[in-house]
C-alpha positions in Angstrom: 40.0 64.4 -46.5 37.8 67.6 -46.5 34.6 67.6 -47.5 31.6 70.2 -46.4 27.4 70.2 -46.3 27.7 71.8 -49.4 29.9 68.8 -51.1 27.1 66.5 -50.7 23.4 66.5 -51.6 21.0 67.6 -48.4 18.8 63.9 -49.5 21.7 62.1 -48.6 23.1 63.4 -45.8 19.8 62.6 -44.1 19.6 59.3 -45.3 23.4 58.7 -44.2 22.6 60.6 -40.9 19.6 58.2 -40.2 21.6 55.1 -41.5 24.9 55.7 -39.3 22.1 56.0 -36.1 20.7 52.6 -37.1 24.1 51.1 -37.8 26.1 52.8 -34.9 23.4 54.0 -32.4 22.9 57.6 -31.8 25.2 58.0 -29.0 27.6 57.4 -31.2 27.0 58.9 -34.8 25.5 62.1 -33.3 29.2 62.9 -32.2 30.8 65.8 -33.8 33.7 63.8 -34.9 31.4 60.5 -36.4 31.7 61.3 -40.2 35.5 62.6 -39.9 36.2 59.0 -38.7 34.1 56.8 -40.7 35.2 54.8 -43.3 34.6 51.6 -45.0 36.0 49.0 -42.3 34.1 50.8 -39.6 30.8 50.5 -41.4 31.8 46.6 -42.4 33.0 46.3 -38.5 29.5 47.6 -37.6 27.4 45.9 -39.6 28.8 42.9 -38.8 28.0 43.6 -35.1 24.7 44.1 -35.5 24.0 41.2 -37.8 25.3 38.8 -34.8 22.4 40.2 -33.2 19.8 40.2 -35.3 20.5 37.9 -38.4 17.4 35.4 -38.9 19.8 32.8 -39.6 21.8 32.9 -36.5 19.5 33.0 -34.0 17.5 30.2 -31.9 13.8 29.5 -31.8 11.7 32.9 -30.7 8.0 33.4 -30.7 6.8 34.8 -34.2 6.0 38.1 -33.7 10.0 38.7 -32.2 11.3 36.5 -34.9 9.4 39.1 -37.4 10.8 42.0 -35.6 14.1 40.8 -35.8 13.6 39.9 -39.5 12.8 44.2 -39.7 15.6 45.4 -37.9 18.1 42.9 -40.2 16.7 44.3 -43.1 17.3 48.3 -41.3 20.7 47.1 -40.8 21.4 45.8 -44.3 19.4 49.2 -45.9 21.9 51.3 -43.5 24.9 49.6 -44.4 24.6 50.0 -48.1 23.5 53.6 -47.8 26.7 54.4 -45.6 29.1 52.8 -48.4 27.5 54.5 -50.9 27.8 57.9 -49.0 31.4 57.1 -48.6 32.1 56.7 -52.2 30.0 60.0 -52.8 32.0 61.9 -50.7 35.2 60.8 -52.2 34.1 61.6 -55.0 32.9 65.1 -54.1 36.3 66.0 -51.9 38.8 67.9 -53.3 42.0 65.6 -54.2 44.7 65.9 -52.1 47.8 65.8 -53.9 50.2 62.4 -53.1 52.3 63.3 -50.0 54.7 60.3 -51.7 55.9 61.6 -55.3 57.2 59.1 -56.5 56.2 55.2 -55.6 58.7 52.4 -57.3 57.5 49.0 -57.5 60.7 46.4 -58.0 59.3 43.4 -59.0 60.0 40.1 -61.4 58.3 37.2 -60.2 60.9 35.1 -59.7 63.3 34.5 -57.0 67.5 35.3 -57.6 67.1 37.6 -60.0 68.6 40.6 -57.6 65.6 42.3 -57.2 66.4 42.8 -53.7 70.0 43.9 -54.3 68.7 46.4 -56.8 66.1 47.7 -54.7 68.5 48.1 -52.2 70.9 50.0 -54.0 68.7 52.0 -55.6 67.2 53.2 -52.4 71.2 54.2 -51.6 71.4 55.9 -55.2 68.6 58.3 -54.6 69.3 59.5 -50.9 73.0 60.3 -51.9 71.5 62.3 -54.5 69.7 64.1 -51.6 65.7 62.7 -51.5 64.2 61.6 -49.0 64.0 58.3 -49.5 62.6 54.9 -47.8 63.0 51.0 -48.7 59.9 48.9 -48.0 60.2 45.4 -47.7 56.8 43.4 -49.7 58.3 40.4 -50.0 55.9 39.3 -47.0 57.1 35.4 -47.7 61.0 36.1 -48.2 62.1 39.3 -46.4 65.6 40.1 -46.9 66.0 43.2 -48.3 67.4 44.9 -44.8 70.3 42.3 -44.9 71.3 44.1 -48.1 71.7 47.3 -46.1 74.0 45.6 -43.8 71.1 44.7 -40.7 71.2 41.3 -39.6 67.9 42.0 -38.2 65.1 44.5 -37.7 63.4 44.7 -34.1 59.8 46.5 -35.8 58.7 44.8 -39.3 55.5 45.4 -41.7 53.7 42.7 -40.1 53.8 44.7 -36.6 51.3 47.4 -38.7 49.3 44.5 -39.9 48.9 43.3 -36.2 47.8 46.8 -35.2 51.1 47.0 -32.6 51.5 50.5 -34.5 49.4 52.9 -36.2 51.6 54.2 -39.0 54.2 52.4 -41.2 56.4 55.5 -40.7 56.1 54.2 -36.9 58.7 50.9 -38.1 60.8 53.5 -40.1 64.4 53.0 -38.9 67.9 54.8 -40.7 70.3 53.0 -42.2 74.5 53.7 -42.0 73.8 54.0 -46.1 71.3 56.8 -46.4 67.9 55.7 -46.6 65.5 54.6 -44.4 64.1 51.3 -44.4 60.9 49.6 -43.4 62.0 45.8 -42.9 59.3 43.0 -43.3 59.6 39.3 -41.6 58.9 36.2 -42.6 59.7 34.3 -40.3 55.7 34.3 -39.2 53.8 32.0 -40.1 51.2 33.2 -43.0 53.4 36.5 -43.1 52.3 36.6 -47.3 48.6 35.4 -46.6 47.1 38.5 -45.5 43.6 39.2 -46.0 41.7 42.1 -48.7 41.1 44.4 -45.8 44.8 44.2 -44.6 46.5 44.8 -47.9 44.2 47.6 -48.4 45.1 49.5 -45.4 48.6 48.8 -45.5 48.3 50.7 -49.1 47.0 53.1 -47.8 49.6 53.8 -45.6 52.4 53.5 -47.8 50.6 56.5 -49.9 50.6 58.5 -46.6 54.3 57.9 -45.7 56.1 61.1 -46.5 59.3 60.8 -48.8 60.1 61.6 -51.9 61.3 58.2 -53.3 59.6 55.0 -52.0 61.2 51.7 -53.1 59.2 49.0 -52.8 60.8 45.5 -53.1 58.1 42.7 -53.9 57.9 39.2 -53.6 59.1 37.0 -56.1 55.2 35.5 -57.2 51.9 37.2 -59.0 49.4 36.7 -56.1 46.6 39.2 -55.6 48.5 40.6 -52.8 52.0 41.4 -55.3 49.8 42.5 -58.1 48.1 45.1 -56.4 51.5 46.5 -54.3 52.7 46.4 -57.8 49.6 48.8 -59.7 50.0 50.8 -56.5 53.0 52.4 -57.6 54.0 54.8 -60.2 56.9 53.5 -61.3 57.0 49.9 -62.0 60.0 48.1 -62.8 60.2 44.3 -64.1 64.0 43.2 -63.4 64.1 39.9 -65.3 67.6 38.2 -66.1 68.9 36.1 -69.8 67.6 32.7 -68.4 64.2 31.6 -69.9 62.7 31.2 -66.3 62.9 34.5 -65.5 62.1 36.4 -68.6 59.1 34.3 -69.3 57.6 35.3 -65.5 58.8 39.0 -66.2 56.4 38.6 -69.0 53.8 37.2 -67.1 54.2 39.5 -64.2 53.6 42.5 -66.8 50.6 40.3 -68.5 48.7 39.7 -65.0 49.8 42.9 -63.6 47.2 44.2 -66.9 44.8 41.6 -66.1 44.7 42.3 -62.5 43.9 46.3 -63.4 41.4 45.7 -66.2 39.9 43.2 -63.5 40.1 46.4 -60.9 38.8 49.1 -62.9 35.2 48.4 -61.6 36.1 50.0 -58.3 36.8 53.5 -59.9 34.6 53.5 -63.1 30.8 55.2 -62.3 28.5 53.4 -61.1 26.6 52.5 -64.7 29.9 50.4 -65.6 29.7 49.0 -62.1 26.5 47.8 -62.2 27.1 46.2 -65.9 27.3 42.2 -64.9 27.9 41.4 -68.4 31.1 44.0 -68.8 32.4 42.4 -65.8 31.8 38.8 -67.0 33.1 39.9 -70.2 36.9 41.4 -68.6 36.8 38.5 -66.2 36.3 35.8 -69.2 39.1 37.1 -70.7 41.4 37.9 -68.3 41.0 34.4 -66.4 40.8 32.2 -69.0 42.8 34.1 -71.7 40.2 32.9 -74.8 36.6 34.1 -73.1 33.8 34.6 -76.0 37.1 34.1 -78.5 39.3 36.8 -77.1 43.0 36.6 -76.9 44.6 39.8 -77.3 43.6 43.4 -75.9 43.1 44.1 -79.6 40.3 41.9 -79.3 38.5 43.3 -76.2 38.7 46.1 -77.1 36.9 45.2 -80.5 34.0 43.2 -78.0 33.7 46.6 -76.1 32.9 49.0 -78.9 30.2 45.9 -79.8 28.5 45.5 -76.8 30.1 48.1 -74.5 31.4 51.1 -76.0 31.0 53.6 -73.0 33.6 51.3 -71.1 36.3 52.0 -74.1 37.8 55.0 -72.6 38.3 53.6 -68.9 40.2 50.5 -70.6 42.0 52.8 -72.7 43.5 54.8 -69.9 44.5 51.8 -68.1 46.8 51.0 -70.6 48.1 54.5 -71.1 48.8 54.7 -67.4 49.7 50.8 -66.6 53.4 51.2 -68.2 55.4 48.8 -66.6 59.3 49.1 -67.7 61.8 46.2 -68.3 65.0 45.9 -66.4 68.1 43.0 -68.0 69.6 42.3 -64.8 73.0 39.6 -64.5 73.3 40.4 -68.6 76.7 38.7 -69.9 76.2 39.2 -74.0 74.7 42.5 -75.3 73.4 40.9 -78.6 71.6 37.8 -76.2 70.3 41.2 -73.7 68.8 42.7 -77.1 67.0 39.6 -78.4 65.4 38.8 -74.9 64.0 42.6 -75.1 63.0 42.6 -78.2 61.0 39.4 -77.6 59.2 40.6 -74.4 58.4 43.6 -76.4 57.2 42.1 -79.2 54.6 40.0 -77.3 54.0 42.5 -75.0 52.6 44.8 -78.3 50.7 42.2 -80.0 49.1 40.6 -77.2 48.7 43.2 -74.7 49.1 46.3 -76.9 51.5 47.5 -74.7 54.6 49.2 -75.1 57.4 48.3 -72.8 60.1 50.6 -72.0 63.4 49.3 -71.9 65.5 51.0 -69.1 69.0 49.1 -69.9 70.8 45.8 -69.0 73.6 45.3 -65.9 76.3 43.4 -66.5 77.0 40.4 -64.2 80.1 41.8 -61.9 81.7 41.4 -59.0 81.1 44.6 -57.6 77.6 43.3 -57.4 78.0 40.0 -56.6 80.2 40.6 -53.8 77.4 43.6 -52.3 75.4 40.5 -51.8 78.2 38.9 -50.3 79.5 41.1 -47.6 76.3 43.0 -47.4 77.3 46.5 -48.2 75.5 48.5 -51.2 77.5 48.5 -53.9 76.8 52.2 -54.9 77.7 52.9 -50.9 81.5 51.2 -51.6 82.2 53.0 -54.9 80.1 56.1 -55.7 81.7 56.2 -59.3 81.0 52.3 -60.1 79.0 51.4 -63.7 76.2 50.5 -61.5 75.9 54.3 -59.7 76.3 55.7 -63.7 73.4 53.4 -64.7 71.2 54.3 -61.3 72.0 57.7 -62.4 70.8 57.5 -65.8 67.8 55.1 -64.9 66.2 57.4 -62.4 66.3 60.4 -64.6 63.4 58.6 -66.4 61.3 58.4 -63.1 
């Protein structure tokens, strides 16, 4: 990202100048190319270098007077480090944004396994590359990848978790073409802890799927609301929530969408400035009632937001534009009775409005047929067998609302 001298005040540049020489030693952040390349995990990677060196805790018995000095150079260490991810956020802040090289991110996701979120995604991804964008299928679901069998591979030789293993630099590296149009990024699960990776993983791998370059990235998730899910899921601009007319799956479509909220109030902190970030009693106030669903007697959004314009009312407008800009949309999948497809909607809506204060868009329901069913069968798309199919007309009409 570009930033200049000029983007940053002279005060802190020195103080980041001195910092990254304490942290990284001059021969190294006097190099031209130093502050092009730093970042967060290089300062982290640092730091925790050093403090294998020098931490008080971790080190055996020493004469006093080294044991002090080692004490002082910790605390340099420590200084530096929080100086250098405070210049980082500061020149994020100060660059100018770069518009999305992705334009448009969809998140499939419903939190419970069979209800074809993978055979969706799938031919969806199909849907939009006959309709000439670019477009590329990414397999999430880190503990049940599956979504390249639906494009008719038996197997894929470079997965997700080959990016997460540093084996290659760029997920657009694993990209590989399909017979049906798209490209797809597989995933494997067939390692062990494939879903378990760590805060610093998942955050880099988002990264990179904002820098691959396509026009429509479909993302299929994993069928649970871990941390990891919620946050592939809030990462995209388009979020869909395929549920079908069984009560087990429309209850954890509505729990997805609830958590999915609770999991961006939660993450809000990271982006508001820095007087809301240092507000302990905001955060134990969203995290009360997020976590527990009744902290300090709240239940509803209605009623935060009521707690906030108490005791917090500079923090209204951040919440506020979370929930303008959260907008996850309902999908009926597997729907056999129109009337049964309309009361299910209504419901989730419903409780969506009163408890959330949320309104959830309703994209349509697709009937249970054999076209379908037998795409998951024999493994072709069935948009890529019959281009004129009810399922292309409904792909059509669905993504003119993306």
């Amino acid at each position: 990202m570009a930033f200049s001298d000029q983007d940053i005040p002279a005060r802190r540049w020195r103080q980041a100048r001195i910092a990254g020489i304490y942290l990284f030693g001059a021969h190294v952040a006097l190099r031209d190319d130093f502050w092009t390349g730093l970042t967060p995990e290089s300062v982290k990677a640092a730091f925790r270098r050093q403090a294998r060196l020098y931490h008080p805790d971790l080190q055996g018995p020493e004469a006093p007077a080294d044991a002090a000095k080692r004490r002082e150079w910790f605390c340099r260490i420590k200084d530096s480090y929080d100086v250098l991810l405070d210049f980082l956020r500061s020149r994020e802040e100060a660059a100018p944004a770069a518009p999305p090289p992705c334009r448009r991110i969809i998140a499939v996701g419903g939190a419970k396994g069979g209800v074809g979120k993978s055979t969706f995604a799938a031919n969806l991804g199909v849907f939009l590359a006959g309709q000439g964008y670019q477009t590329v299928l990414l397999d999430l679901d880190l503990g049940g990848a599956n979504l390249h069998l639906y494009l008719g591979e038996t197997a894929v030789k470079r997965t997700v978790n080959d990016f997460l293993e540093g084996a290659f630099p760029h997920l657009a590296d694993l990209a590989v073409p399909t017979r049906f149009g798209p490209t797809l990024i597989g995933g494997d699960s067939s390692r062990l802890g494939s879903a378990n990776i760590s805060f610093p993983a998942k955050q880099r791998l988002i990264r990179a799927i904002r820098e691959l370059e396509a026009q429509r990235l479909v993302i299929d998730l994993g069928s649970d609301t871990s941390f990891n899910i919620l946050d592939f899921f809030l990462a995209a601009d388009v979020r869909l929530v395929i549920t079908t007319p069984e009560p087990a799956a429309y209850l954890e479509a509505y729990n997805l969408i609830k958590v999915g909220l609770w999991r961006a109030l939660n993450r809000m902190f990271s982006q508001a400035p820095p007087a809301l970030r240092q507000d302990y009693a905001l955060k134990e106030l969203i995290h009360q009632a997020t976590r527990t669903g009744n902290g300090d007697g709240v239940r509803t959004i209605e009623q935060l937001r009521e707690r906030l314009r108490q005791r917090h009312p500079a923090a209204l407008p951040w919440v506020q534009g979370i929930l303008e800009t959260y907008r996850p949309r309902l999908l009926l999948n597997k729907s056999e009775d129109d009337d049964q497809a309309g009361r299910i909607v209504r419901r989730i809506q419903e409780v969506a409005r009163k408890m959330l204060s949320l309104e959830v868009p309703y994209l349509g329901a697709l009937p249970l047929s054999q076209d379908i069913a037998r795409s998951a069968r024999d493994l072709v798309p069935a948009v890529a067998r019959d281009p004129q199919s009810h399922l292309s007309r409904h792909l059509a009409h669905l993504s003119r609302q993306f």
